[in-house]
C-alpha positions as a LaTeX table, in Angstrom:
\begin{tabular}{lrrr}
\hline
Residue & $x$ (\AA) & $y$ (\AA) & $z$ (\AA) \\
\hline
Unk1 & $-30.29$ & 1.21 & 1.25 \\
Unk2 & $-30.41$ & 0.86 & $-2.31$ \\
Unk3 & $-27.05$ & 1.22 & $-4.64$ \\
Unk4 & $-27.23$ & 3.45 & $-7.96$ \\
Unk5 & $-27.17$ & 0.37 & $-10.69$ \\
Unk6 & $-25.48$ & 2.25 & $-13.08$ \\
Unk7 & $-22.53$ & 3.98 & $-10.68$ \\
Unk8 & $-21.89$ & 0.41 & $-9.42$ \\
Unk9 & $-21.71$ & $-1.19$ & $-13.05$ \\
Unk10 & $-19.08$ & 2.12 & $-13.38$ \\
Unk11 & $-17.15$ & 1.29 & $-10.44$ \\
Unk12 & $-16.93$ & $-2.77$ & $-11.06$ \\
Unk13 & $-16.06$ & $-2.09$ & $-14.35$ \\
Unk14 & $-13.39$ & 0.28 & $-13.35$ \\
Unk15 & $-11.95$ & $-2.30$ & $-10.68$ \\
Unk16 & $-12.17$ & $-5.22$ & $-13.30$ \\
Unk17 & $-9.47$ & $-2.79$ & $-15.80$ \\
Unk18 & $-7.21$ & $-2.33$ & $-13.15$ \\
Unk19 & $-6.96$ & $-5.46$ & $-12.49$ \\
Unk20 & $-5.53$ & $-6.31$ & $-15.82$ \\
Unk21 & $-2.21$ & $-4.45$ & $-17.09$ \\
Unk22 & $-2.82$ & $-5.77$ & $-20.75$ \\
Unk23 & $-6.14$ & $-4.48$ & $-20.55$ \\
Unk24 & $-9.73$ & $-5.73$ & $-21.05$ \\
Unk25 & $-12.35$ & $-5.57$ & $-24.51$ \\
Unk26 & $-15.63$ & $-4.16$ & $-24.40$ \\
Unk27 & $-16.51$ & $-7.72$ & $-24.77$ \\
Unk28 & $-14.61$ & $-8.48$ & $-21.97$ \\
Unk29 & $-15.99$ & $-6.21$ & $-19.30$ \\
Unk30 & $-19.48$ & $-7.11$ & $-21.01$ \\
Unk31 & $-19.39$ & $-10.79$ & $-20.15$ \\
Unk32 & $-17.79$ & $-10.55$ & $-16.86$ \\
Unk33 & $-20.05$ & $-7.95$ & $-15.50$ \\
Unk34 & $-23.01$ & $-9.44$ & $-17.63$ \\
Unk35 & $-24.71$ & $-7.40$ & $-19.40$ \\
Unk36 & $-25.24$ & $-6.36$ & $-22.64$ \\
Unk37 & $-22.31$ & $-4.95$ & $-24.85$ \\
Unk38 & $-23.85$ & $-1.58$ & $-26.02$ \\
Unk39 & $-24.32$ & $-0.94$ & $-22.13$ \\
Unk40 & $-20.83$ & $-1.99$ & $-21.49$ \\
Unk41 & $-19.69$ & 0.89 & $-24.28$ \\
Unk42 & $-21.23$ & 3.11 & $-22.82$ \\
Unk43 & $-19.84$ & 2.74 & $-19.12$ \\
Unk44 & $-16.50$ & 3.04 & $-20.87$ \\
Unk45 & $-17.43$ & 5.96 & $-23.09$ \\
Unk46 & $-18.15$ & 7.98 & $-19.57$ \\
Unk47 & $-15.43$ & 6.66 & $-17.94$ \\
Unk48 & $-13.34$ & 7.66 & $-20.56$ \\
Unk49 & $-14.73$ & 11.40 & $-20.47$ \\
Unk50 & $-13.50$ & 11.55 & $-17.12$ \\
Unk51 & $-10.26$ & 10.12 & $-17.27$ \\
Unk52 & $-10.54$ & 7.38 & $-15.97$ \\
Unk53 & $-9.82$ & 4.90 & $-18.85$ \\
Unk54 & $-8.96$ & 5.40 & $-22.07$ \\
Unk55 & $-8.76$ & 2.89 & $-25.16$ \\
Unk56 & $-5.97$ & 2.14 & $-26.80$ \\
Unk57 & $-6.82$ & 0.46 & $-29.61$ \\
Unk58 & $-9.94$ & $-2.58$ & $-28.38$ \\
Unk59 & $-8.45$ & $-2.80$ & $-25.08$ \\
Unk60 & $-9.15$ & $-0.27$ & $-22.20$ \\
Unk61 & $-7.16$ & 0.70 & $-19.81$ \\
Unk62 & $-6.75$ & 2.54 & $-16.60$ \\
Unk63 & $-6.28$ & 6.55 & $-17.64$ \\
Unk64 & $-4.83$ & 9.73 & $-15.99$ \\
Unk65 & $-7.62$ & 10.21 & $-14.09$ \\
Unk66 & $-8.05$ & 7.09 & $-12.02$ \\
Unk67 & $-3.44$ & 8.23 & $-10.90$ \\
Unk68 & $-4.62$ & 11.51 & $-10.22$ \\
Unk69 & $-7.62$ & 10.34 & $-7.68$ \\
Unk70 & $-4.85$ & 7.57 & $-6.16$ \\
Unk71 & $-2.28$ & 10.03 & $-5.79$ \\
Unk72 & $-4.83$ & 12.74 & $-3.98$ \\
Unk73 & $-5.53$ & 9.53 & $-1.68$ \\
Unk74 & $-2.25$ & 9.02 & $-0.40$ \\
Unk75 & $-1.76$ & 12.93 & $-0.28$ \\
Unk76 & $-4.76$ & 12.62 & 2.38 \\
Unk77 & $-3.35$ & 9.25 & 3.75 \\
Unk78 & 0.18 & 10.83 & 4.69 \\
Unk79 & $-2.06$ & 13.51 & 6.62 \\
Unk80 & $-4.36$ & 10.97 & 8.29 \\
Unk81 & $-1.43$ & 8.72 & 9.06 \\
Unk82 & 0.67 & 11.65 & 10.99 \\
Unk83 & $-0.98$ & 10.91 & 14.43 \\
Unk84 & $-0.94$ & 7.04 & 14.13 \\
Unk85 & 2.79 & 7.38 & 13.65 \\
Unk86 & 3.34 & 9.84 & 16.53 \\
Unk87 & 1.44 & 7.28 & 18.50 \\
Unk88 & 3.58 & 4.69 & 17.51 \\
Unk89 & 6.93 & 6.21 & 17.56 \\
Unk90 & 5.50 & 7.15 & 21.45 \\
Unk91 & 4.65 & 4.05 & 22.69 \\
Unk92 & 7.56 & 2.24 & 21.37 \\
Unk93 & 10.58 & 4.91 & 21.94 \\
Unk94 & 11.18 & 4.07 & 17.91 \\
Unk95 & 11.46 & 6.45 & 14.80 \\
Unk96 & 7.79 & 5.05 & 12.93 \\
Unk97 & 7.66 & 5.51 & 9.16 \\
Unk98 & 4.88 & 4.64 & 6.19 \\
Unk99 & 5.69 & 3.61 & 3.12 \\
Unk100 & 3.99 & 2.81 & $-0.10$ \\
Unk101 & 5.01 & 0.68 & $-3.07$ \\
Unk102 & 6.82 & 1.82 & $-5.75$ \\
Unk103 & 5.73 & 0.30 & $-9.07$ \\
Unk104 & 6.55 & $-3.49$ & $-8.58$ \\
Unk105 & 9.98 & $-3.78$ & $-7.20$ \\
Unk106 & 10.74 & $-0.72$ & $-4.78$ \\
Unk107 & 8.87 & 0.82 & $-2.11$ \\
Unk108 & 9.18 & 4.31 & $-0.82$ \\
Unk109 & 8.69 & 5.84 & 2.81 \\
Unk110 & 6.29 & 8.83 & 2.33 \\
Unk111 & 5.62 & 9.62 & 6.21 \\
Unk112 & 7.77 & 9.74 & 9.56 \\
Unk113 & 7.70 & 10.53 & 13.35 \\
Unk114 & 10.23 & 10.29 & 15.98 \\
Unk115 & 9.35 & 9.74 & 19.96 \\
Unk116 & 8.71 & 12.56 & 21.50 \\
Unk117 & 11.09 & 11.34 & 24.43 \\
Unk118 & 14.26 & 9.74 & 22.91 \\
Unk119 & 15.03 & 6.41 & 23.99 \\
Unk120 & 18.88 & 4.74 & 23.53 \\
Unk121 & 21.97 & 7.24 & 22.65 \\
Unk122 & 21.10 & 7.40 & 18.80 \\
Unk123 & 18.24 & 7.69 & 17.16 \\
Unk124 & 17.79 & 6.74 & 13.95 \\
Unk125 & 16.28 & 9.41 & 11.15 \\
Unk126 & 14.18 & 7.81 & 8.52 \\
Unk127 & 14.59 & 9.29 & 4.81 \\
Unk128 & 11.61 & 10.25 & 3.40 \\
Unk129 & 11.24 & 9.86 & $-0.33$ \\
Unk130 & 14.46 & 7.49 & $-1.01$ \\
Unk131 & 13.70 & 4.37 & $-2.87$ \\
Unk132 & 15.06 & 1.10 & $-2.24$ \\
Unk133 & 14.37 & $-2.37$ & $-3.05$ \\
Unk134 & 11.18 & $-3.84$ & $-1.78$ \\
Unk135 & 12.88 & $-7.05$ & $-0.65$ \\
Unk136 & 15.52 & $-5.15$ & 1.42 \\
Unk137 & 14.24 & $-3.46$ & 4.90 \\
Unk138 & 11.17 & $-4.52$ & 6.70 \\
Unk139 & 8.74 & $-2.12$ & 5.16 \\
Unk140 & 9.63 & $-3.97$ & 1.51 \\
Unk141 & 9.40 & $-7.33$ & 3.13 \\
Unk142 & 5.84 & $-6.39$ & 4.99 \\
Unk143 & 4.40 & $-5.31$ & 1.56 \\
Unk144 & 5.68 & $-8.61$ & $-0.55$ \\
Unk145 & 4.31 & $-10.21$ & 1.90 \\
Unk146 & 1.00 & $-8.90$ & 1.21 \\
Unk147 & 1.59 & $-11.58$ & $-2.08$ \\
Unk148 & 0.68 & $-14.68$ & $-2.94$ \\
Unk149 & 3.90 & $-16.52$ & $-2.45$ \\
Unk150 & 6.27 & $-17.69$ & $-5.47$ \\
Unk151 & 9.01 & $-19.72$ & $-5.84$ \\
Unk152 & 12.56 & $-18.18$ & $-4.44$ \\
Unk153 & 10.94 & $-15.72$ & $-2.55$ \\
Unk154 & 13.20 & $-14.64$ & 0.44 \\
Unk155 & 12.46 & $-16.26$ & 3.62 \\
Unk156 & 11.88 & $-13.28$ & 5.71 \\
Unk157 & 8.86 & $-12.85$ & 3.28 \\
Unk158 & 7.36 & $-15.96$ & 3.73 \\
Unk159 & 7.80 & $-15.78$ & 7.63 \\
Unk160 & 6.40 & $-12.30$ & 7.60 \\
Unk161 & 3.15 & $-13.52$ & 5.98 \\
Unk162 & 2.72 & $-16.44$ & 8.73 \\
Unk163 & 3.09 & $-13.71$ & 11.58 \\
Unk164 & 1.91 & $-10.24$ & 9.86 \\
Unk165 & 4.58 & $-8.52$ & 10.49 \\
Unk166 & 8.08 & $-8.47$ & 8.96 \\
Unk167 & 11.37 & $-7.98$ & 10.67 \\
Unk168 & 15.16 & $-7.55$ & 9.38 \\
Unk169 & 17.94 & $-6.25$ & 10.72 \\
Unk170 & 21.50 & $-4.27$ & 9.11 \\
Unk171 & 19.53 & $-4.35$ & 5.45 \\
Unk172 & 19.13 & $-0.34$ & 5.01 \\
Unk173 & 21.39 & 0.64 & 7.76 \\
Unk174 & 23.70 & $-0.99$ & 9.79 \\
Unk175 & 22.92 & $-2.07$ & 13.59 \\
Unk176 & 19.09 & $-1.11$ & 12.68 \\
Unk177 & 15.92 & $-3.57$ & 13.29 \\
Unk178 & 12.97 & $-2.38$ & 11.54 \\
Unk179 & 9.80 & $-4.19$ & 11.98 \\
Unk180 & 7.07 & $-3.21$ & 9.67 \\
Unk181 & 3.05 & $-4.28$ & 8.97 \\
Unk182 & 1.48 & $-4.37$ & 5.17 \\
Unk183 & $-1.82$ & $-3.32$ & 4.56 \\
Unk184 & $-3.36$ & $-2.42$ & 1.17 \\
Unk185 & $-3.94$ & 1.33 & 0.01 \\
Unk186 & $-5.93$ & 2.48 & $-3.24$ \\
Unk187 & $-3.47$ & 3.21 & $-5.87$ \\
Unk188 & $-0.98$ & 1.05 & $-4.79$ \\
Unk189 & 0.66 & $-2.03$ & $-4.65$ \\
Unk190 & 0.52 & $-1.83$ & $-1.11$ \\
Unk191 & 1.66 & $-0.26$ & 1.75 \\
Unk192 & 3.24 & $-0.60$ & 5.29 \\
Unk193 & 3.74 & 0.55 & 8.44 \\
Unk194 & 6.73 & 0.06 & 10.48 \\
Unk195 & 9.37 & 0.88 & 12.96 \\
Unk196 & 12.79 & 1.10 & 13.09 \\
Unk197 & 15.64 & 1.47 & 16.10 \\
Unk198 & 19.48 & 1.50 & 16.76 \\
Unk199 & 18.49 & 0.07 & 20.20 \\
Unk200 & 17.50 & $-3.72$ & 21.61 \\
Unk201 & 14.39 & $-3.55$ & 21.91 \\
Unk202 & 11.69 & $-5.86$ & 23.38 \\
Unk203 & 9.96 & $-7.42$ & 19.25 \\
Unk204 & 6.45 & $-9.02$ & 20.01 \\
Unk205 & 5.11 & $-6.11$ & 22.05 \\
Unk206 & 6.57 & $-3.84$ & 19.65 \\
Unk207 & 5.41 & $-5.86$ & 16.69 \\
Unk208 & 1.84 & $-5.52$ & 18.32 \\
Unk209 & 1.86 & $-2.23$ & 18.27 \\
Unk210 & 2.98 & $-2.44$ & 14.50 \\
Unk211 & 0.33 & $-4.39$ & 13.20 \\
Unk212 & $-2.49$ & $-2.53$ & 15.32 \\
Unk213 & $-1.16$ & 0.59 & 13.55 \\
Unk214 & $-1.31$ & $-1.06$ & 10.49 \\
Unk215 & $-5.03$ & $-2.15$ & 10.82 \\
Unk216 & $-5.58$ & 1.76 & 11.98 \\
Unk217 & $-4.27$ & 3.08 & 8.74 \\
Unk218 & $-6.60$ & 0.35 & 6.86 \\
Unk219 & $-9.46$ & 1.14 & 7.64 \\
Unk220 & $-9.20$ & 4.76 & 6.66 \\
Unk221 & $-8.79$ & 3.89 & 2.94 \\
Unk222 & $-11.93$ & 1.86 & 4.61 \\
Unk223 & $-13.62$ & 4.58 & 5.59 \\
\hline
\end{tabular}
């Protein structure tokens, strides 16, 4: 079927400012989506009637609009991600949390469930909404893992990347494990999915269930 040329030169153009937090020209979006700059003015000049950009100065930028749409998305993620995480929280006897990133250096959990049959003498409840540190619990460490790697990153980031799935233990709460899958979201630096227990548990088959939860929750920004 055939795309709408002028939507899609919207929506690349779009993608290419958000890529950038200084910004892109005219010129810029011009030669990179190549074309011509008066039709490059005047994606921005309906983008901009929207909300979607706005100029500041000769740079554009990402505007209001395009963090209203992204924050409507994870509104309808939370929703969509409610059974997943019963699922989850089922199979595995654990309390199962999502979280999102925070800007660039915390994450937040927007989204919990707790078995529906408890399993060990505590169980432990999630806070929803509290910040923390992405590099601290296994939710943080699943996201930055999501990364390219850098220099000095912790090691439970780089190990999380080689096996998709991050794990930590006493970070957020003592006696906890949390293990935790990233996957990206719209809006976002990223997201994961994850569970957490006061309780031994058995990690690779619980991990699998992680990450196949994770891939679940993918493909509805997918969809």
């Amino acid at each position: 079927m055939a795309t709408l040329q002028g939507l899609d030169r919207g929506l690349r153009a779009l993608e290419l400012v958000s890529l950038t937090s200084e910004g892109l020209t005219v010129a810029d979006l011009a030669a990179r989506l190549e074309i011509d700059r008066a039709i490059a003015y005047r994606i921005v000049r309906t983008l901009e009637e929207h909300g979607l950009v706005s100029r500041q100065g000769k740079r554009v930028r990402l505007g209001a609009g395009a963090a209203t749409l992204a924050g409507r998305f994870q509104h309808q993620l939370v929703l969509a991600a409610q059974p997943v995480l019963q699922e989850l929280a089922d199979a595995t006897g654990t309390s199962a949390f999502l979280t999102v990133a925070h800007g660039a250096r915390e994450c937040v959990p927007v989204a919990g469930a707790q078995p529906t049959v408890q399993h060990g003498p505590v169980q432990v409840g999630y806070r929803i909404g509290v910040r923390h540190p992405l590099e601290r619990g296994a939710n943080g460490v699943a996201i930055l893992a999501l990364q390219p790697p850098v220099p000095g990153e912790p090691e439970e980031v780089a190990l999380a990347r080689e096996q998709g799935y991050g794990v930590t233990s006493g970070q957020l709460q003592q006696g906890a494990t949390g293990i935790a899958a990233g996957f990206e979201v719209a809006g976002a630096a990223g997201a994961s999915v994850g569970v957490v227990a006061m309780h031994t548990f058995d990690i690779e088959p619980v991990a699998a269930r992680v990450k196949e939860a994770a891939s679940r929750l993918a493909s509805l920004g997918n969809a």
